[in-house]
C-alpha positions, 0 to 999 in steps of 0.5 A: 500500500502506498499513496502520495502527496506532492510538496510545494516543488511539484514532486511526489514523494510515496509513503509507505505504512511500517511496523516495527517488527522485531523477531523472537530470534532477535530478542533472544539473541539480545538476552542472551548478550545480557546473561553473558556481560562481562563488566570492566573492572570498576573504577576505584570510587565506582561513581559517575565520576569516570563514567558509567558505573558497575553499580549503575550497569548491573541494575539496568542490565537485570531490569533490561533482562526483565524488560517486556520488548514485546509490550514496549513494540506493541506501544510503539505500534498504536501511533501510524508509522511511515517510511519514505525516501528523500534524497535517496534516504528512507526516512521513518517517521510517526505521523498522527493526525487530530480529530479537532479541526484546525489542528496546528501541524507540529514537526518534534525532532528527537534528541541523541541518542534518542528517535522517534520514540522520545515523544510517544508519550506525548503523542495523544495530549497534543492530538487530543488535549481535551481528553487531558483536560485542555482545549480543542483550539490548542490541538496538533498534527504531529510528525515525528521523523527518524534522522537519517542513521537516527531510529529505523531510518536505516541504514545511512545511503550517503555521506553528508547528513548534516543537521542544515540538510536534515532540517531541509529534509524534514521541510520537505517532508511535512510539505509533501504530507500537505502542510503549508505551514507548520513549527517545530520543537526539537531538544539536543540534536533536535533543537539544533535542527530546529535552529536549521529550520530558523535559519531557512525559514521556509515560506509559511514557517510559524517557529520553532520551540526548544529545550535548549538554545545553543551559542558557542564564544567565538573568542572574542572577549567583546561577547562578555560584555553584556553578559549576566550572571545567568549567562556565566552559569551556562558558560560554567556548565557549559565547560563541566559539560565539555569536561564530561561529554567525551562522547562528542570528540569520539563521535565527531572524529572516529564514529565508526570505530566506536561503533563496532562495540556499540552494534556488537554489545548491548551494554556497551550501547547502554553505557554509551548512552549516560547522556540520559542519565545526565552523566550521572550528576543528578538531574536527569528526570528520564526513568530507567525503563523509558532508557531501556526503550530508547536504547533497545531500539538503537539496538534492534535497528543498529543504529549506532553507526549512524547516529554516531556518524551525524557528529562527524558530519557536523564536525566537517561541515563547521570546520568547511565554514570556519571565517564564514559570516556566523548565520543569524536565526531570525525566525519566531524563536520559543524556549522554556525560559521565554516569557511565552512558549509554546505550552504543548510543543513537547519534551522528554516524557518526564517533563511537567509543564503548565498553562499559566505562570505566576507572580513576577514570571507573568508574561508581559511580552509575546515573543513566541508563533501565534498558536502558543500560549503561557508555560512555567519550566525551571531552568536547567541551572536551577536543578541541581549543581553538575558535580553533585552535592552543594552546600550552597544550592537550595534543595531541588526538586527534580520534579516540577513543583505544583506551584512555581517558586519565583526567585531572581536568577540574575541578581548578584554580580558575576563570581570572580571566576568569571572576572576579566582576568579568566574571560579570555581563558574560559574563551579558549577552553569552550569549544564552538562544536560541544553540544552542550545543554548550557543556558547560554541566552540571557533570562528574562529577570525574574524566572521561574527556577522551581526551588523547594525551600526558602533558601533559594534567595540566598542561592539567586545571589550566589551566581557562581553557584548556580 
């Protein structure tokens, strides 16, 4: 079966229904790997500290083993699922349309490690809001692509997929299922798709929402000039991120040959995969099952060589463009620190987001595509401190507060780190190509930082802490 739109170039693009279907012999061949893992030696500390622990491994690998694939691919199945071919790649991809008339079409783009799946639970509240109590008028069409190497959209045909062409990719794609106008939310890889979609703009193009807003120093020391606390905070994780992420520098150089262990041992794909659990630092908020879908997806489709390979990608194409005027985003641009995002543009399944923000955080300015409305999200800095335990951080929750807790996350003046004499070093030390989920935008003054005890005001004066 087979049917076919054309996008806005007169082209045809066919469609083909697909069901993730992965055999018995399959799933015991992964059982087995399981029962037969060898650890490493642990680290002396047996921490996060190194990377991934035994102590970590050894309760993911026993929950894995009970793992009920079969119940995980029959989720996976009850949303329709399609492949199609653009640019000679078959791209898969979820596509759900709403009941409610005037549904507001939406492209989600998954994370790394992540795909398609990274959004299943969110799937209904966008197509059907009112049956989540909310309302008709906010509901979505959703598309949710496999990047080229990313999910089922298998195997990579050719080189040269970077994220600027996937963006051009997905435009195509949700031209060719009808849609003259749509947006896009997108987190890590996602939300720098979504950047590429801002920066093509597409005719009809309503905007893009994202967890993270990326922007990399160039060098220069003038960029500091107008920088807040906030800002120093994001370059300070920013550099723990770098410090911690080696998967970057090893994805962005030699892909393949990592791959060779990640497509032969499920374990070491688990292991691979700590950027779910945040490196181990304490905020990540994706439980241990919603890992083990993620990653037993990239293991049935043998992802790893491709998703590992859209680093390099990107890697060559930033060092092809170095001199080059630095591109400006000018597209309706939404993220959970704007004062108006979009309530309903998605995230990780353990997010909590809400309707309506209080006291100072209020609104006062629209900033984000017409079809989005008011939502509260604390800041990543305001989670927890990235090397632990901090006398200085209030307590947090790692889940959203009921109410929002409104402190001012850009009061206090910049720590002494951050002072003229360590500008220039933290200038050299901050690589423009390290994905990193840093808070480097300015926040708006006040926000909403979601601490749950009264200490917070005296961790909002401690920047440096933050």
């Amino acid at each position: 079966m087979r049917f076919y739109l054309r996008d806005m170039e007169n082209t045809t693009l066919a469609f083909r229904p697909f069901t993730v279907s992965v055999s018995a012999a399959e799933v015991a061949d992964l059982q087995d790997r399981l029962a037969r893992t060898r650890l490493p030696q642990p680290s002396p500390t047996d921490d996060w500290d190194a990377g991934t622990p035994n102590s970590y491994l050894r309760e993911a690998v026993a929950a894995w083993r009970a793992f009920d694939w079969e119940a995980a691919q029959e989720r996976i199945n009850a949303v329709p699922h399609f492949t199609t071919e653009i640019d000679g790649q078959t791209i898969h991809f979820i596509h759900v349309r709403s009941a409610h008339e005037g549904a507001k079409p939406l492209l989600l783009a998954h994370t790394y490690p992540g795909s398609a799946v990274d959004y299943l639970d969110l799937i209904d509240r966008l197509v059907d809001p009112e049956a989540h109590g909310g309302r008709a008028e906010d509901a979505f069409d959703v598309v949710i692509p496999d990047a080229p190497g990313y999910g089922f959209s298998q195997p990579l045909a050719s080189a040269g997929w970077t994220t600027a062409r996937v963006a051009a990719a997905y435009d195509r794609l949700m031209r060719a299922l009808g849609y003259d106008s749509y947006g896009i939310h997108g987190s890590d890889n996602g939300a720098m798709v979504a950047r590429e979609l801002g920066l093509i703009e597409p005719a009809g193009f309503l905007g893009l929402h994202v967890l993270q807003l990326f922007s990399f120093p160039s060098g220069d020391p003038a960029e500091f000039e107008k920088l807040e606390p906030a800002d120093y905070a994001g370059l300070e994780h920013m550099q723990w991120f770098q410090s911690v992420g080696g998967y970057n520098a090893m994805n962005a150089s030699r892909p393949q040959t990592v791959s060779v262990g990640l497509s032969d041992s499920p374990v070491g794909l688990l292991a691979y995969s700590e950027l779910f659990n945040s490196f181990g630092n304490g905020t990540s908020l994706v439980p241990l099952e919603m890992i083990l879908l993620e990653v037993s997806v990239n293991w049935f489709a043998n992802a790893a060589s491709g998703m590992s390979r859209s680093y390099l990608e990107n890697a060559r194409a930033a060092a092809a463009a170095e001199g080059a005027e630095p591109r400006i985003n000018a597209a309706r641009t939404g993220s959970p620190s704007s004062r108006t995002t979009s309530r309903r543009s998605g995230s990780s399944p353990s997010v909590t987001t809400r309707t309506s923000c209080t006291g100072a955080a209020s609104p006062t300015e629209d900033i984000s595509p017409p079809w989005s409305v008011r939502m509260c999200w604390p800041p990543i800095s305001a989670r927890s401190s990235p090397s632990g335990a901090d006398p200085q951080l209030p307590d947090v929750q790692l889940a959203a507060p009921a109410q929002p807790v409104t402190v001012s996350c850009t009061s206090g003046v910049p720590p002494a780190s951050t002072q003229a004499s360590e500008r220039s070093r933290m200038l050299r030390s901050t690589s423009r190509s390290t994905c990193s989920r840093s808070l480097m935008y300015r926040h708006p003054t006040p926000v909403v930082c979601g601490p749950s005890s009264a200490r917070a005001s005296e961790w909002a004066s401690t920047p440096s802490k933050r």
